[in-house]
N, C-alpha and C positions, 0 to 999 in steps of 0.2 A: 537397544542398549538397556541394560537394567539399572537399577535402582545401585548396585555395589561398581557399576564402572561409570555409571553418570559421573561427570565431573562437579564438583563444587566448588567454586575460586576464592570466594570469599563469603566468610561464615555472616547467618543474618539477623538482623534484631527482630525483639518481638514489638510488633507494629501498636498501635492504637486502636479500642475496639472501635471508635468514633469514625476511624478512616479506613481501616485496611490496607494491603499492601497492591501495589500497580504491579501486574506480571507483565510485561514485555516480551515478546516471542520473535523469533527474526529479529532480534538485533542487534547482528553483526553486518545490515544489509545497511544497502544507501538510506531507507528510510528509517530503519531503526535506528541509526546511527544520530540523524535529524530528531528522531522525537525521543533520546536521551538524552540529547544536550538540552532541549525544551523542558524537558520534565525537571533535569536538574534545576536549569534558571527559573521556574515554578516554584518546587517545592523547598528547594535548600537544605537538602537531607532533613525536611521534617517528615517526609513520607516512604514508606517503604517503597524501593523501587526495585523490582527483579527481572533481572535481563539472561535471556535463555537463547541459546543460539546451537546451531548444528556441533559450531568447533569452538573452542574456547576465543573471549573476545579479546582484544587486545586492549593493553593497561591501557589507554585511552578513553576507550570506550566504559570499562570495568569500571573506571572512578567514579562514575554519572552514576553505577547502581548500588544498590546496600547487598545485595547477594548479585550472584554471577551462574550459571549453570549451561553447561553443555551436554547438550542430549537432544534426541532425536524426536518430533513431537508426532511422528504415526507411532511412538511406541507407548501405550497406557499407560506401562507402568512408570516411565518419568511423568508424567502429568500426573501419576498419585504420588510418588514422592515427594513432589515441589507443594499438593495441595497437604502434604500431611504437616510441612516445616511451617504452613505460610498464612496468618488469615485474606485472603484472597478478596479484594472487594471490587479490582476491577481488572480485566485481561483486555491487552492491546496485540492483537493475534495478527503479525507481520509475517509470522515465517511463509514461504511458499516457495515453489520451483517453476519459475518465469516462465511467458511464452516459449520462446525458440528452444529451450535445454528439454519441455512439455513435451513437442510435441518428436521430438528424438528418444523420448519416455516416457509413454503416456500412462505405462503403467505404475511408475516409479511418481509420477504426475499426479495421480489417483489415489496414491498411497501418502506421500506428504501433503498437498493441498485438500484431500475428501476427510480422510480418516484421521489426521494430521488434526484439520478443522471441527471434525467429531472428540477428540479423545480433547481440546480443549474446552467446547461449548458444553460438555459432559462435566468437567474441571468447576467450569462456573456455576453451573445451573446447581452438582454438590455445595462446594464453596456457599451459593445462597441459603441452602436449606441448614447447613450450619448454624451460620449469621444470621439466619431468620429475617432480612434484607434482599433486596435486590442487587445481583451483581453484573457492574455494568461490562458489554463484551464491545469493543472496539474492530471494526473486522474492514480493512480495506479494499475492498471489490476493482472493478476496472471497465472500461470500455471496451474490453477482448470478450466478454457478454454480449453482447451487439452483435448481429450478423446481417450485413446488408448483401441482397444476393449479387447484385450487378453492382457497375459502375453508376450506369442510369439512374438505377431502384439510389442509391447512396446522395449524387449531386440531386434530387426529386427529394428526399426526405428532408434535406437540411437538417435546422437543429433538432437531432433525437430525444423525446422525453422520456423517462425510466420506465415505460410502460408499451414502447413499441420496439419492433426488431429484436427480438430477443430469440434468436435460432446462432449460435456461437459456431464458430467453424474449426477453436481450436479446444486442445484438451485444458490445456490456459481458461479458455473463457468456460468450458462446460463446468469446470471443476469449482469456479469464483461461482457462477451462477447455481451449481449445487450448495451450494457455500448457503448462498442468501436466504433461499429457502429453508436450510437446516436453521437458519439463526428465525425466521418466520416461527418456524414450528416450535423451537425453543423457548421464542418471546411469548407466544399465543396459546398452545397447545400443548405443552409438556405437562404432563403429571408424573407426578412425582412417585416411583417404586408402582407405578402401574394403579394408583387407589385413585379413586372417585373425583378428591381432592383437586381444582387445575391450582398449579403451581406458577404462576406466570411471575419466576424470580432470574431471568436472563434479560436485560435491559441491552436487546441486542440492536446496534446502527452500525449502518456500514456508510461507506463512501465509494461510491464509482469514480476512482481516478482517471483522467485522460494520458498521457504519456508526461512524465516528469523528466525535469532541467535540474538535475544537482551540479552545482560548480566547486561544492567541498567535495565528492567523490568522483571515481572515473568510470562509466558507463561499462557495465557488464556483460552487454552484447543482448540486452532486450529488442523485440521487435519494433518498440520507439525510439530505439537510442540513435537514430541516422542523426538527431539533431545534435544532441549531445557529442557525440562521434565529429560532427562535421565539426565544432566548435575547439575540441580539445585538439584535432587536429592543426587544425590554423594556429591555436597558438605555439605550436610547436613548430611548424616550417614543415610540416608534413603536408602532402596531396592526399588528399581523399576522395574515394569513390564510392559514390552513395547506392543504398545499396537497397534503392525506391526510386520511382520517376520523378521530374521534378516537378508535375503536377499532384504529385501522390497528398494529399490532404487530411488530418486530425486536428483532434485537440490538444492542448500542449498547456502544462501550468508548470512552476516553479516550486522546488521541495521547499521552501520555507512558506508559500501559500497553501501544499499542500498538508505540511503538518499542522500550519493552523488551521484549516478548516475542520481538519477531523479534531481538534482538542476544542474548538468551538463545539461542532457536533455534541464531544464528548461532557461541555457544560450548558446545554442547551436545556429546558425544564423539558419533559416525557411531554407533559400535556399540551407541549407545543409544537408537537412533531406528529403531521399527519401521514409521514412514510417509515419504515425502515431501512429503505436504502435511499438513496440521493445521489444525484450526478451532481458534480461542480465543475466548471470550466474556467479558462481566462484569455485565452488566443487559438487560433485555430490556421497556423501559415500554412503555406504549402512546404515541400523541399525546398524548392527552387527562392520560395520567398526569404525561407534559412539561409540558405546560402549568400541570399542579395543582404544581408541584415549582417552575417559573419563577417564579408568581404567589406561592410562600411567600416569596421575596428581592424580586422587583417587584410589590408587592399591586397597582400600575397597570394591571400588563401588562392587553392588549387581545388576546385570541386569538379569533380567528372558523376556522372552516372552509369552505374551496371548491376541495374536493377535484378535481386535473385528472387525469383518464379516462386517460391513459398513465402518468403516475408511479403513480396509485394502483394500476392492473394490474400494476407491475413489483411493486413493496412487495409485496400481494397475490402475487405467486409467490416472495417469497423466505420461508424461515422465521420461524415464532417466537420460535425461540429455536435455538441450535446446540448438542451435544454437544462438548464439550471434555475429555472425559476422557482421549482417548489424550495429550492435549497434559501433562495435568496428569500423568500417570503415566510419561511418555518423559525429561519436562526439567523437570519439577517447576513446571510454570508456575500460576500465581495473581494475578487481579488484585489491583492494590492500591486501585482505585478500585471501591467500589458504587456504587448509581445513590445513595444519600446523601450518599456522601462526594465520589465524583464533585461535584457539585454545590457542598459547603459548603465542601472543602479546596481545588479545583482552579477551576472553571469559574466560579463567581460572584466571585474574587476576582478571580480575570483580567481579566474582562470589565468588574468594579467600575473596577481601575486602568484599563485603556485605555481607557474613558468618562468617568471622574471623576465617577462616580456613586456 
């Protein structure tokens, strides 16, 4: 998409040199949609906020930013348009093309989440040499990075630290873990137009997410959504057949824990952060244990299993459960949802109102 069909929905102001403006990418998704309504209740239109998504977003979402942009982010030249309108101080880089839709396109996979992830960290590392500042890149990674070979090698490892199993099985995870490293090289290594000079102005953190519980949106058919799926189902009077065994095992956190950890992340001081990337967790059930936890608020619910042979091998090579200790000891991070409370405070009321169940 070039620069004269990109769309622009709403015209932008010119920001503060003191703060710069928040670019937002992907968010038109479940989590972009989460971390505009946070930024709004943060900033209170004192700070630029720009939200950029594949298709235009809808006035819902549009209010939450001071500009709006639809375009495609593997194409450069929207990412020099947006950085020529905008002073740019920090990029929160959502967009991506999920597991399951990955690996039915791994080249189309390769093209939005590699080069997608380049023509922004590119965006920013300009953006700093501008501002003569660091700009900070926000970049949400995942546990589809992970690759445990067996079953065995998987219940033997328990909780994974950010440091071991890292052979990925899907184009999902190769593409997030290409990801990391370009943000490494960016933070540590980049020079600037090739001279002498190191430029080290990309203040790049990521977060390895476990599978996420939105109860304001409806699960898009991710390779963790059996939970969410089972959930939405039941409040509906619908039978559902899960589509894992019900010993099948991860980690599972809730989107309003997992926007805050990454906007903690994102106010944590540099020199108190000994990683670039960080796992955070907060429960880790099985299927089966989802199901027994549904069934205590919809005793109706209908769960069956018919486990399909590609997602349950991806599941199957991610963890148990993940290590989050450096996370907890760097920025003090703690969920505030358990898989109980999950449930009783957050997701079964959600789901109650927007059914009228």
């Amino acid at each position: 998409m070039s620069p004269a069909t990109m769309i622009e929905s709403k015209s932008a102001r010119t920001p503060s040199a003191e703060t710069g403006a928040i670019l937002v990418t992907g968010a038109g998704g479940e989590m972009g949609h989460a971390l505009l309504d946070a930024l709004a209740k943060r900033y209170h239109g004192a700070r630029e906020v720009i939200a950029m998504d594949l298709r235009e977003l809808p006035a819902d979402r549009a209010a939450h930013a001071s500009a709006t942009y639809a375009g495609d982010v593997s194409d450069p030249t929207v990412a020099e348009a947006i950085a020529l309108k905008h002073d740019i101080s920090e990029v929160w880089h959502l967009a991506a093309l999920l597991s399951t839709r990955g690996e039915k396109s791994p080249e189309l996979a390769l093209k939005v989440n590699v080069m997608g992830s380049a023509n922004m960290l590119k965006l920013a590392a300009e953006s700093a040499s501008r501002r003569g500042t660091a700009v900070k890149f926000m970049f949400p990674s995942t546990i589809a990075i992970y690759g445990v070979p067996t079953l065995d090698a998987k219940r033997a490892a328990g909780r994974v630290s950010e440091d071991r199993c890292l052979e990925p099985i899907t184009m999902y995870g190769v593409n997030k873990r290409a990801v990391e490293e370009m943000g490494r090289y960016y933070a540590r290594h980049y020079r600037l137009l090739a001279s002498d000079r190191l430029d080290c102005t990309v203040d790049f953190r990521s977060i390895r997410f476990p599978g996420i519980i939105s109860a304001d949106t409806v699960p898009t058919g991710g390779t963790s959504d059996y939970g969410p799926e089972m959930l939405h189902a039941a409040a509906q009077g619908k039978p559902y057949a899960c589509f894992v065994r019900p010993d099948a095992r991860i980690p599972f956190m809730t989107m309003p824990d997992a926007v805050r950890s990454l906007m903690e992340l994102a106010d944590a001081p540099r020199e108190k952060l000994s990683r670039l990337v960080y796992n955070v967790g907060a429960f880790a059930p099985s299927a089966a244990e989802i199901a027994t936890k549904v069934k205590e608020f919809f005793p109706k619910a209908e769960v069956t299993y018919a486990p399909t042979l590609e997602r349950q091998r991806i599941v199957d090579s991610w963890p148990e459960d993940v290590d989050d200790s450096a996370a907890r000891r760097d920025w003090g991070w703690k969920p505030e949802h358990d898989f109980d409370r999950a449930f009783a405070e957050y997701i079964v009321p959600k789901i109650r109102a927007r059914y009228g169940c």
